[in-house]
N, C-alpha and C positions, 0 to 999 in steps of 0.2 A: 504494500500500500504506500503511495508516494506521502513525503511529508505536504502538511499543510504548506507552509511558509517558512521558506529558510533565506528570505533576504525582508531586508527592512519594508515596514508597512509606508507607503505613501499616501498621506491624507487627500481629502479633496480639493485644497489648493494646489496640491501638486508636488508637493514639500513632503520630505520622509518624515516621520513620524519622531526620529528621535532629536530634529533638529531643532535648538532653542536657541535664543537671545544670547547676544557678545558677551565675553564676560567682562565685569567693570564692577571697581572697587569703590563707584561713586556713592553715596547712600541718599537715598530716596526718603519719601515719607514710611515705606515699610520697613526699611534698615535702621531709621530713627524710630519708630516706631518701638522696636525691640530694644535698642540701645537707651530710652528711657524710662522702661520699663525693668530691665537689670536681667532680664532674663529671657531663655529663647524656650520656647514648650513645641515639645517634638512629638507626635504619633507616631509610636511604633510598636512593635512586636513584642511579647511578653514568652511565648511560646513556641518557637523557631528556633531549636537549639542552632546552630553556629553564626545568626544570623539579629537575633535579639533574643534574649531568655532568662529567663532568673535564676543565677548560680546557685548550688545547692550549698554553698560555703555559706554566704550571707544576705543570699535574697538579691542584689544588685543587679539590675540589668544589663547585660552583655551583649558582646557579638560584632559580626562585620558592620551590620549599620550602626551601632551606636559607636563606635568607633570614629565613624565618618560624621554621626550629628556633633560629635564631642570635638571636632576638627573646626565643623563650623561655626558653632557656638566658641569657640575658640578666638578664630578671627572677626566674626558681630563682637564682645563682650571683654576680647584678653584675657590673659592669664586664669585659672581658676574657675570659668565663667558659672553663672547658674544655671542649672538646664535642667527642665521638668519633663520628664518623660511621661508623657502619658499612654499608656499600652489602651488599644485600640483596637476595636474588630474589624478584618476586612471588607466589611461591607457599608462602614460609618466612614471609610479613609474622606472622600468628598463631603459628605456631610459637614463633618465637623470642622474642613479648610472655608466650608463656604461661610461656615457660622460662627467663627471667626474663633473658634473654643481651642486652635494650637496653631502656630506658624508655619509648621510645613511638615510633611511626613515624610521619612525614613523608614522603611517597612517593606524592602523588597515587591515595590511595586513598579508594575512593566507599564511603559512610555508606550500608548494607542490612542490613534487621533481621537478614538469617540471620549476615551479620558479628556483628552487635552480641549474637549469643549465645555469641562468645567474646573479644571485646576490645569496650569502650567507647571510644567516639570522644566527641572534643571536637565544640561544635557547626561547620556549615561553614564552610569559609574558602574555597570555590570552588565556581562551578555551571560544568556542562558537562554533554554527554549524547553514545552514539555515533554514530560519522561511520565511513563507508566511504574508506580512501586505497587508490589505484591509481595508475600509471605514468600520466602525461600524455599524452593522447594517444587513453587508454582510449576504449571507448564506452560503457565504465559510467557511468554519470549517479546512482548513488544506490544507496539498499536497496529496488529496484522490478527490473522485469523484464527491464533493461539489465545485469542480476546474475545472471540464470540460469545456473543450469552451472555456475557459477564455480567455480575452489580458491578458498575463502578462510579466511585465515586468523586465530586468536583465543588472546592468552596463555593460561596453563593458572590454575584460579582466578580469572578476572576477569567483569566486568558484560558483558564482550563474549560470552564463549565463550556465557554462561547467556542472553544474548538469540540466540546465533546457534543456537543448540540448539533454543531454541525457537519461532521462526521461519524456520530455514534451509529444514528442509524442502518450505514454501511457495514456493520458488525452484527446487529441486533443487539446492540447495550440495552440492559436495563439502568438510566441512570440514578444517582441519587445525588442529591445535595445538600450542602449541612454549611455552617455559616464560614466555617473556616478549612484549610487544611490539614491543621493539628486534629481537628474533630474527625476527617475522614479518616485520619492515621487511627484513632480510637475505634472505629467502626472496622476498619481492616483487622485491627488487633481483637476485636473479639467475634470476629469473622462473620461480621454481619455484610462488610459488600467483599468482594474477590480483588479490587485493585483499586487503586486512585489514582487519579491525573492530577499533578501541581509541576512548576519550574525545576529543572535538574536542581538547578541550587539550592531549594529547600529539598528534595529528596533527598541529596547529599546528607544535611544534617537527621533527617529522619532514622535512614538507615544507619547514621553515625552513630542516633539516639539509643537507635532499637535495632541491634542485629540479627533480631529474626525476620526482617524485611528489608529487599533491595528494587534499586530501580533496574530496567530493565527496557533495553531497545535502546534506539538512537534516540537523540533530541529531534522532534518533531517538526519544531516551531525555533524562530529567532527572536527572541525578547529581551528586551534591555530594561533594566531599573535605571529608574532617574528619581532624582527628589522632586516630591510634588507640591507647591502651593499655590496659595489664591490666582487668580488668571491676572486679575487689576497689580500683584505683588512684581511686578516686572522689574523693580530695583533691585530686588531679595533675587529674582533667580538668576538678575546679571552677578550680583555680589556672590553667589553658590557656587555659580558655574567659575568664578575667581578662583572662588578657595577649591571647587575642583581640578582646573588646572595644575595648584599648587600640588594636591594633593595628590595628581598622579603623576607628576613629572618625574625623573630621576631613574626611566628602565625599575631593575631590579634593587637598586636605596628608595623608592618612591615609597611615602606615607601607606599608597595603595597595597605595592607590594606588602609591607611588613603586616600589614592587616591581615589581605591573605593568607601570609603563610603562620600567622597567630591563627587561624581558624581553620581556615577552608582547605590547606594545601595537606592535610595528611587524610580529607576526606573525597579528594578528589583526583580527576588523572590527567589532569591540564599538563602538556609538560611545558608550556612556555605560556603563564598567565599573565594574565596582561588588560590592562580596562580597554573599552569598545573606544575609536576614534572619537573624538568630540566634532559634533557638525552644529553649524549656527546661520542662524537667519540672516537672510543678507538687510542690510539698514537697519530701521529702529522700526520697524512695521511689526504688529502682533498677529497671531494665529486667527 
């Protein structure tokens, strides 16, 4: 079975999907905004081991994205900065930018024009695309005909549900949906559906979590996380995509790399990782 999409989505202007605003260290009313307030409030993941999660040492949340909000909160605030993390459901992420309840999310969320017609995302800071995980043991080998019949499961608002919607039927899925990915991993674990669909990147951490589950098959799909906030916040994502340049410059001393291989690099089989090209809107024009 061919993958869905393995080159970048092109929105209806015409423009890739992962392409954002120049970066620029100027501060706007959204970057004063935060700077007189003292503090940057992040949505992210509570339950994503390598990716955001509460250590079992002392409850603290961890991971590749907090890593990178604590970079940016770093250059908005200096030294020390405050930074509220607020763990978040996948399916509040828009919600709550539009409602103005946290400044931007961090949370492994992939860059799709239909997003980007109510939050603006910084350009990518990750490639990954979807991967089938199943119990060890399975006979599923992939998103091919070792899948038929299957329950499988996909969070509710994510890249998975809308690939599995649109190609389950070609298998005969039974699908299901639950609000998150963590919650599909629960339902695999007490063998209520047969497999789930989410981003390699969080399967990585899954199977890291739980080795009696692995992904399986190729990556499907091409998806990129970006940081995501308000559309009107156009100072904030030029000021993000700054401190993302900063932060993945330097090859293998880059801020990005050392993250990586704090997390993701003994769960994965990247042999030369590496963050996605940065591409940016041409002028000062918005999406």
């Amino acid at each position: 079975m061919p993958p869905v999409s393995t080159t970048a989505e092109v929105c209806a202007d015409g423009v890739d999907a992962t392409a954002s605003y120049p970066p620029s260290t100027e501060a706007g009313e959204a970057v004063r905004r935060i700077q007189r307030r003292g503090e940057l409030v992040v949505g992210v993941d509570q339950g994503s081991y390598l990716w955001g999660f509460r250590t079992p040492e002392n409850g603290d949340i961890a991971g590749f994205d907090i890593d990178l909000a604590r970079a940016i909160a770093e250059d908005l605030l200096g030294p020390e900065p405050a930074v509220v993390f607020r763990a978040i459901p996948t399916d509040a992420r828009q919600r709550l930018l539009a409602e103005g309840e946290i400044d931007m999310v961090v949370r492994a969320m992939s860059i799709t024009c239909d997003r980007w017609r109510e939050v603006a995302f910084s350009h990518g800071y990750f490639e990954t695309g979807q991967r089938v995980v199943v119990p060890r043991g399975s006979a599923v080998t992939g998103f091919d005909d070792s899948l038929a019949g299957s329950r499988v499961c996909s969070g509710e608002t994510t890249t998975a549900r809308a690939l599995l919607e649109a190609r389950g039927p070609e298998l005969g899925l039974d699908l299901v949906h639950a609000p998150g990915h963590i919650d599909c991993l629960v339902l695999l674990q007490l063998g209520e559906v047969d497999a789930l669909m989410t981003d390699g990147a969080l399967a990585a951490g899954h199977a890291a979590q739980d080795p009696a589950v692995a992904a399986v098959g190729e990556e499907l799909t091409r998806e990129v996380y970006g940081v995501a906030m308000r559309r009107e916040d156009v100072d904030l994502v030029r000021r993000v995509n700054a401190v993302l340049a900063d932060y993945t410059a330097g090859g293998e001393n880059s801020a990005w790399r050392r993250a990586h291989d704090r997390w993701l690099a003994d769960h994965t089989d990247e042999a030369s990782p590496a963050p996605p090209a940065p591409r940016y809107l041409d002028g000062e024009g918005s999406r």
